[in-house]
C-alpha positions as CSV (number, residue, x, y, z in Angstrom):
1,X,28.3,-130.7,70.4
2,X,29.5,-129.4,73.6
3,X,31.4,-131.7,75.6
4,X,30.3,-132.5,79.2
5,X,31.9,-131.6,82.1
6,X,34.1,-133.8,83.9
7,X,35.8,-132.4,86.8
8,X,32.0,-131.8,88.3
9,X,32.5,-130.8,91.9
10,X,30.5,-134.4,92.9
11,X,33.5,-136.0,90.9
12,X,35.5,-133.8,92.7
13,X,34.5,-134.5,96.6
14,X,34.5,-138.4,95.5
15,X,37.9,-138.4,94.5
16,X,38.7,-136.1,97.8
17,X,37.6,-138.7,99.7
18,X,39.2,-141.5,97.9
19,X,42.8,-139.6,98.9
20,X,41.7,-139.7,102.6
21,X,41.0,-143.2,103.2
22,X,44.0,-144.0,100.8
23,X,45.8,-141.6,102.9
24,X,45.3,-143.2,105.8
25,X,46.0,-147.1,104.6
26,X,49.4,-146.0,102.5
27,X,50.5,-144.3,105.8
28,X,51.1,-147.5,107.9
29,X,51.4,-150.0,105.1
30,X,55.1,-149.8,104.5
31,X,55.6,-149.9,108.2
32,X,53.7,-152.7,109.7
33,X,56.1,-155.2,109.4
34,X,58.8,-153.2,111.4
35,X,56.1,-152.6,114.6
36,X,54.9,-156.2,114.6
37,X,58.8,-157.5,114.8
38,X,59.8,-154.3,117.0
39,X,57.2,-154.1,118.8
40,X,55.7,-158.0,119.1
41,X,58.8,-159.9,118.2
42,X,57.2,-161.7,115.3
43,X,58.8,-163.7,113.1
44,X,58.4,-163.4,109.0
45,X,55.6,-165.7,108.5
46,X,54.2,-164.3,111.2
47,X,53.8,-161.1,110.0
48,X,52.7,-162.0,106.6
49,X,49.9,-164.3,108.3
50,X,48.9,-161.1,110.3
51,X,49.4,-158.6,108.0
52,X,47.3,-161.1,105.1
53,X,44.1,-160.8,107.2
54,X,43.0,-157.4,106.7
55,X,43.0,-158.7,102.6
56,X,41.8,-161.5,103.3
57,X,38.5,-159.9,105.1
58,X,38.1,-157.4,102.4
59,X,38.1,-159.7,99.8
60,X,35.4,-161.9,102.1
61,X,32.7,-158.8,102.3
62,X,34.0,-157.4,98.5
63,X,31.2,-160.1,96.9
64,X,28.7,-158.5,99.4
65,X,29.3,-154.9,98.9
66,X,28.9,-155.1,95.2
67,X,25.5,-156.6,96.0
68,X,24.7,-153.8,98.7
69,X,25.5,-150.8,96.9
70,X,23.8,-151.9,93.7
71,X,20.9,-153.3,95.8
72,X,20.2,-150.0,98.9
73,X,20.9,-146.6,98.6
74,X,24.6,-145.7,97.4
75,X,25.1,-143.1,99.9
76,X,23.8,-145.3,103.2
77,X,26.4,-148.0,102.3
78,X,29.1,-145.2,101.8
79,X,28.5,-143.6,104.8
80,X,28.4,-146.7,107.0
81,X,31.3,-148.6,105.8
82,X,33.3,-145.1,105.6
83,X,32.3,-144.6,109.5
84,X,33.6,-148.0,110.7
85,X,37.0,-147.9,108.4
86,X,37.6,-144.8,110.1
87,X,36.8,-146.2,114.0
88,X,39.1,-149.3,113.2
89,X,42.1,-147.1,113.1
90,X,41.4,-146.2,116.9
91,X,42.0,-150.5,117.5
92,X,45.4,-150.3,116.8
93,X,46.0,-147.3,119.9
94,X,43.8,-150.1,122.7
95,X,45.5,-153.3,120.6
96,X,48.1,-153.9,123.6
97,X,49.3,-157.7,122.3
98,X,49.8,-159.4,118.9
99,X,46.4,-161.6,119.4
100,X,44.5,-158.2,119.5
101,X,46.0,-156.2,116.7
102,X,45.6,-159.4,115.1
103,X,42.0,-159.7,115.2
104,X,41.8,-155.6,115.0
105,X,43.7,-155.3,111.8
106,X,41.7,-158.5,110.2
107,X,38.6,-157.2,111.3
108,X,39.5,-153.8,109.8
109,X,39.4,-155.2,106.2
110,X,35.6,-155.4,106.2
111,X,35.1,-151.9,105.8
112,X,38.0,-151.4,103.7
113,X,36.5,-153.7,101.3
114,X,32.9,-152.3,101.3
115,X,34.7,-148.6,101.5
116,X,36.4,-149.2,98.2
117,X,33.5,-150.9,96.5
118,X,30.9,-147.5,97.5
119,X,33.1,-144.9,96.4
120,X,34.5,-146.1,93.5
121,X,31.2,-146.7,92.2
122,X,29.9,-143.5,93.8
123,X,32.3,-141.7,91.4
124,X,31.2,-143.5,88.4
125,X,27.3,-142.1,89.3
126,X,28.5,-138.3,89.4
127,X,30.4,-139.1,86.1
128,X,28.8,-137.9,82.9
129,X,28.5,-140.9,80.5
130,X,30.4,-139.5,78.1
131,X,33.1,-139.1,79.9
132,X,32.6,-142.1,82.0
133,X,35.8,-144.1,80.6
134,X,38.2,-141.3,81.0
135,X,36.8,-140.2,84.2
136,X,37.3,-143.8,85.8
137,X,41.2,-143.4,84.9
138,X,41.7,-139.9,86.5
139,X,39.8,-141.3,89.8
140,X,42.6,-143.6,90.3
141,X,45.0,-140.3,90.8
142,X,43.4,-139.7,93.9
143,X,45.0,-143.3,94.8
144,X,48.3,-142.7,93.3
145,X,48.9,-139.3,95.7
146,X,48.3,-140.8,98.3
147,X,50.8,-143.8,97.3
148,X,53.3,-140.9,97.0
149,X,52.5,-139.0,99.4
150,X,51.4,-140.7,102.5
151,X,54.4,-143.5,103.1
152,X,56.5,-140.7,102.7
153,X,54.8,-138.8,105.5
154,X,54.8,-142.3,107.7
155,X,58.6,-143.1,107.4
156,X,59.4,-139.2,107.7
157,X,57.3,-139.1,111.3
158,X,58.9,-142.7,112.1
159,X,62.3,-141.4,111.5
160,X,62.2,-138.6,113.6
161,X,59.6,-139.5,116.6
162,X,59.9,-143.2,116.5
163,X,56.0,-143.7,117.2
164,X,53.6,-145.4,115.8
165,X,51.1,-144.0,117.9
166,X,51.3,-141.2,116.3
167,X,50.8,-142.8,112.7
168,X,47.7,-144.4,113.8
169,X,46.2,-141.1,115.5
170,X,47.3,-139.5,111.8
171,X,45.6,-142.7,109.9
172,X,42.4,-142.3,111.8
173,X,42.5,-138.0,111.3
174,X,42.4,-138.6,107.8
175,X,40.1,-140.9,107.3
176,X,37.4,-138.9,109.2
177,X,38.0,-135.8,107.7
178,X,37.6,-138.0,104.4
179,X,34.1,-139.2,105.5
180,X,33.4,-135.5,106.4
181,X,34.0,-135.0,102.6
182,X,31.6,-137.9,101.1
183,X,28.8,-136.7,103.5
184,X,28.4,-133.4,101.4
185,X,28.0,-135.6,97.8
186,X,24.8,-135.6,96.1
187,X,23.7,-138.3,94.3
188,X,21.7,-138.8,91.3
189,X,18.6,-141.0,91.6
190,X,19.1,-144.0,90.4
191,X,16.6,-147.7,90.2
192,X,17.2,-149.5,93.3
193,X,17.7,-153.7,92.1
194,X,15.1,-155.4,94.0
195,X,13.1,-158.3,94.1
196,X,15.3,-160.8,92.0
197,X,13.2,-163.9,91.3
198,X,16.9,-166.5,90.9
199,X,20.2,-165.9,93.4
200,X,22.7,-166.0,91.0
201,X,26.8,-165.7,91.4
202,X,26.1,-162.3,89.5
203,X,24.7,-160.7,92.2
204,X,28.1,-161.3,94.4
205,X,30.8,-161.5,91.5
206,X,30.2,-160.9,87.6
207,X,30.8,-164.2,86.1
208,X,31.0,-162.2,82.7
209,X,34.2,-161.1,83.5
210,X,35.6,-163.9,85.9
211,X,39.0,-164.4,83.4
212,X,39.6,-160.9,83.3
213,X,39.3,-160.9,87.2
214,X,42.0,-164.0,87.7
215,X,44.1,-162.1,85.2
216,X,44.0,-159.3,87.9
217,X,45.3,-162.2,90.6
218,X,48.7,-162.1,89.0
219,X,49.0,-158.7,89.6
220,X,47.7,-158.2,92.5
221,X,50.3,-161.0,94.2
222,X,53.1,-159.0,93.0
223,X,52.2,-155.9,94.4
224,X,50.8,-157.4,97.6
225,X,54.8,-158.7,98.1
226,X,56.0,-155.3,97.1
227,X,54.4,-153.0,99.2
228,X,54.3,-155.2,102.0
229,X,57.6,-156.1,102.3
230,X,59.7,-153.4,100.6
231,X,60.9,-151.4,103.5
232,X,62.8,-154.3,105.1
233,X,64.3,-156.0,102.3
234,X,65.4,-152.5,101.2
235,X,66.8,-152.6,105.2
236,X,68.0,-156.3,105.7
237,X,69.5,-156.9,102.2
238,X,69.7,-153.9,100.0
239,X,71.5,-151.5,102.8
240,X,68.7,-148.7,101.9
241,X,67.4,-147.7,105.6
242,X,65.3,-144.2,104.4
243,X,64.3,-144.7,100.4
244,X,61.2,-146.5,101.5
245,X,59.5,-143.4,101.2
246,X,61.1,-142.7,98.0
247,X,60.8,-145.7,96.2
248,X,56.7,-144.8,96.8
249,X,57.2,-141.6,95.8
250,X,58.9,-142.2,92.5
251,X,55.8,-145.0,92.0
252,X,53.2,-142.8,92.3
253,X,55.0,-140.5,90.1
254,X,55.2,-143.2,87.7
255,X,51.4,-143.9,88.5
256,X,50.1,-140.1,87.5
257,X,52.7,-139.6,84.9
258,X,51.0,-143.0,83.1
259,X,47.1,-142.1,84.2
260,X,47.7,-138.6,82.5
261,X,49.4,-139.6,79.0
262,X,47.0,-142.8,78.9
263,X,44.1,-140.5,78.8
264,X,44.2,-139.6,75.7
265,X,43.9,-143.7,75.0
266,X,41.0,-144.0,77.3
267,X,39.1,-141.4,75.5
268,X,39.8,-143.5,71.9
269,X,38.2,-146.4,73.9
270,X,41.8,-148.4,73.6
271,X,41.5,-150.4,76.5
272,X,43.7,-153.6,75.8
273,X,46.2,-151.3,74.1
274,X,46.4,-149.3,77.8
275,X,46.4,-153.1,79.6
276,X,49.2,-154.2,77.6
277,X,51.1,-151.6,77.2
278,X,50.9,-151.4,81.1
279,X,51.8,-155.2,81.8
280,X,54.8,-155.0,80.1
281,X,56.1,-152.0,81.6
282,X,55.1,-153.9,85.1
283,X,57.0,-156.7,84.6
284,X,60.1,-155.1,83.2
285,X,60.1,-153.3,86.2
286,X,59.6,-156.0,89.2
287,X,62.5,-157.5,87.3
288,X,65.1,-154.5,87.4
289,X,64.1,-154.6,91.2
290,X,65.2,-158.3,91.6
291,X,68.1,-158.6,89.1
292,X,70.1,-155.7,89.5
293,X,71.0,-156.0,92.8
294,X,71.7,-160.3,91.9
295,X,73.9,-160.0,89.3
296,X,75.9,-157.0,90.4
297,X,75.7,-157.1,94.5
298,X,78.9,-155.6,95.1
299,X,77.9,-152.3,93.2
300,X,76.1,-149.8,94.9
301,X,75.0,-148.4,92.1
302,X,73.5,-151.2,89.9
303,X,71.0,-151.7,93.3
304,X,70.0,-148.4,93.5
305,X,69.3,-148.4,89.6
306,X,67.6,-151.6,90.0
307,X,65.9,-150.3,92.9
308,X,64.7,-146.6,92.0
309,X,64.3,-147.6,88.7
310,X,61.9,-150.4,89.4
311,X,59.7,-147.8,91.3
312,X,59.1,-145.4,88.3
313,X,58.2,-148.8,85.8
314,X,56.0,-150.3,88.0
315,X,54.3,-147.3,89.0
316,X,54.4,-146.3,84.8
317,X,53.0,-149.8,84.4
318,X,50.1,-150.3,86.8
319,X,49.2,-146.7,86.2
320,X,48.3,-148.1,82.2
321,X,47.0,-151.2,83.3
322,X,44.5,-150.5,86.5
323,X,41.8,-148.0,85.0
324,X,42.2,-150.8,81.5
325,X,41.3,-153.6,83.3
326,X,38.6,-152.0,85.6
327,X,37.1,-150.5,82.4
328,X,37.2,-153.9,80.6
329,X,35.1,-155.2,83.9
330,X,33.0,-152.9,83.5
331,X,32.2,-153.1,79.8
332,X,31.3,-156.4,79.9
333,X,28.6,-155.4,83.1
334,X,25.2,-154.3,82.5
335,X,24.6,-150.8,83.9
336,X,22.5,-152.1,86.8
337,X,25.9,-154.1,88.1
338,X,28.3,-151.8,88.0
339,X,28.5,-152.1,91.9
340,X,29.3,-156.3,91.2
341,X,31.8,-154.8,88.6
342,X,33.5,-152.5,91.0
343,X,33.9,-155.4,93.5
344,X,35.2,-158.0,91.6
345,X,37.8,-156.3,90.1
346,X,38.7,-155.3,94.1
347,X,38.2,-158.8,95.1
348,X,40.7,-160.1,92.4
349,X,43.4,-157.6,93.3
350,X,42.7,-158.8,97.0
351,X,43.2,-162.5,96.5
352,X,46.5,-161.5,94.7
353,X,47.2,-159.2,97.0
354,X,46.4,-161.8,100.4
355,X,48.1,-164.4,98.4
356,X,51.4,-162.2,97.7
357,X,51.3,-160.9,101.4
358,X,51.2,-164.5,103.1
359,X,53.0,-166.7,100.2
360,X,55.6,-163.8,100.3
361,X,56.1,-163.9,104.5
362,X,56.6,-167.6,104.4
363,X,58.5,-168.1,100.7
364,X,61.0,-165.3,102.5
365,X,60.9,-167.5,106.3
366,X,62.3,-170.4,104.5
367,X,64.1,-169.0,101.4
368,X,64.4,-165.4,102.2
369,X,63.1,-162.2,100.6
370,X,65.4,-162.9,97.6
371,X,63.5,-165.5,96.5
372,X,60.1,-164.1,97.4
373,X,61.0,-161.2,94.4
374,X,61.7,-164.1,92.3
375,X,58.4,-165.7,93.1
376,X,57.2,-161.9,92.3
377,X,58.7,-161.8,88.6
378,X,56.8,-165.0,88.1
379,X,53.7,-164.9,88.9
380,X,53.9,-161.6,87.2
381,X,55.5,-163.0,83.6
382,X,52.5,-165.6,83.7
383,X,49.6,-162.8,84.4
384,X,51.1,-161.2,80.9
385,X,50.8,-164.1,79.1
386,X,47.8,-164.9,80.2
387,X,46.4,-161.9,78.9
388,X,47.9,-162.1,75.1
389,X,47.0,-165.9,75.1
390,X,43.1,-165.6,76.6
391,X,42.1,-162.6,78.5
392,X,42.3,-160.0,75.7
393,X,40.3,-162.2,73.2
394,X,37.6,-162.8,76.0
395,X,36.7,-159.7,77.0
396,X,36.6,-158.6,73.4
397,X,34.0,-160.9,72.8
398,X,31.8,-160.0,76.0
399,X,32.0,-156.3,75.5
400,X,28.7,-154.6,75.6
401,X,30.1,-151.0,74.6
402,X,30.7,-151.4,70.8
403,X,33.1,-147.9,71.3
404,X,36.0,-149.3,73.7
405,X,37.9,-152.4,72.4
């Protein structure tokens, strides 16, 4: 039989899109914290508490969105939430005092949220079943070049103009041209859900898979620290002033190095084998980055080993483990919630991620960002075990696709 095709040019447009509105988040995130303490003055825990709003909206309307795009048409909800994530960007240019890029930036994780949510799942409808699995771990490349392309581009046009306005008036380019894209995607038709006789928590979050999504938590925390607050630890207590850029560079290299040789896994339906295998990696990884530069402080050397080398693991790490776990979520879904699938595994990497950013901003206040790693290598060393000890036995009882395991 003749296989279907998978690069489709729906598939292709979706994925397009996904690198624009990545593009345009990846491009400030590593450099946030430097404008609200160059630019505001604020202190550590004030920057996490700022910076932990834009998660903590998304993860507020991520319940929501699952419901909308499984319950109205796909493409409305795209479009909208698409529009308004773009518009945001254009708050931070008028945002003139910390209050009001406050409330701009945690406003601007509503869309974000619903954003993610519509196009991820907008890429699983232009997918061809039998390809569906694999497909949903390619889409995530579209995220990983825009991880190692786009805080590169940021720190490059920081380094040599010194303005932020510029960064936003790029992040806001991007993301239109990016819902220029998604407006030219056509759709198949598909049943609308309507007229549910019970409310249930299923139409918000899939309680099916609620282990597998606080699994996700752990992960989500430690990367939440990481990206958040990597460019000035590598600054304040590493030395490193410009690998910033690098260190995201060498992640996403990791990332597409990991989504391309665990395709072949995907295909065999080896889920937990990927999730594993991708956990480990992780955690070896956030490790390196902590202990390296402890034990041997005085070498320049062991800190940039710890430090470069902790880029290409995590990135080799989360690259097995994200398109696992999102297919596990969605194997245990009925095809008619693969919206509610698509947003709880979002909103479980956002209450890690929220958690990491604002646990991270005030562990690091009163500790320093030392410490905050540590919490990092923790969180992250229980998120493996839980998975050997619980997750991978639950989900393998609540599968619904007797192929993947």
């Amino acid at each position: 039989m003749k296989s279907e095709k998978l690069w489709n040019r729906n598939y292709c447009k979706v994925m397009a899109a996904n690198f624009s509105l990545f593009f345009a988040f990846y491009v400030l995130t590593p450099l946030l914290p430097l404008y609200l303490s160059e630019h505001f003055g604020a202190t550590k825990d004030v920057i996490g508490l700022v910076l932990s709003g834009y998660t903590i909206t998304a993860l507020l309307l991520r319940p929501f969105s699952g419901y909308f795009v499984d319950s109205f048409p796909r493409k409305t909800v795209l479009m909208i939430s698409f529009g308004l994530f773009a518009i945001f960007f254009a708050g931070y240019l008028a945002a003139s005092t910390l209050l009001l890029f406050l409330i701009v930036r945690t406003l601007h994780g509503g869309p974000f949220g619903a954003l993610t949510v519509a196009n991820s799942t907008v890429a699983i409808d232009v997918l061809p079943s039998s390809r569906r699995t694999e497909g949903i771990g390619y889409y995530g490349l579209s995220n990983n070049l825009s991880m190692a392309i786009a805080p590169t581009v940021g720190v490059f046009v920081y380094k040599y103009t010194h303005s932020f306005e510029l960064l936003f008036w790029i992040a806001l380019i991007v993301a239109v041209c990016g819902w220029t894209v998604d407006a030219t995607v056509k759709l198949p038709e598909k049943e609308i859900v309507r007229n549910r006789q019970k409310l249930s928590w299923d139409r918000f979050f899939l309680v099916r898979g609620w282990l597998i999504g606080l699994n996700m938590v752990a992960f989500g925390f430690s990367f939440g620290v990481l990206s958040n607050y990597l460019a000035i630890y590598g600054k304040e207590v590493m030395g490193i002033t410009g690998g910033t850029g690098t260190y995201f560079m060498l992640c996403s290299i990791g990332l597409i190095l990991s989504r391309l040789q665990g395709g072949k896994a995907l295909r065999k339906g080896r889920l937990t084998h990927n999730a594993g295998e991708g956990m480990v990696i992780s955690l070896i990884g956030y490790t390196l980055f902590i202990v390296m530069p402890t034990l041997m402080p005085a070498h320049q050397w062991a800190i940039m080993v710890g430090y470069y080398g902790s880029a290409l693991l995590v990135g080799l790490g989360n690259g097995h483990m994200w398109p696992a776990f999102q297919n596990m979520t969605i194997n245990v879904a009925t095809n008619s919630q693969r919206g509610t699938a698509n947003s709880t595994i979002l909103i479980s990497w956002d209450i890690g991620m929220g958690l990491g950013i604002l646990v991270g901003g005030i562990v690091s206040e009163l500790l320093g960002y030392g410490a905050a790693f540590w919490t990092v290598v923790l969180v992250n060393a229980a998120g493996v075990a839980c998975f050997f000890l619980a997750t991978k036995a639950f989900f393998l009882r609540r599968n619904l696709n007797e192929t993947v395991r």
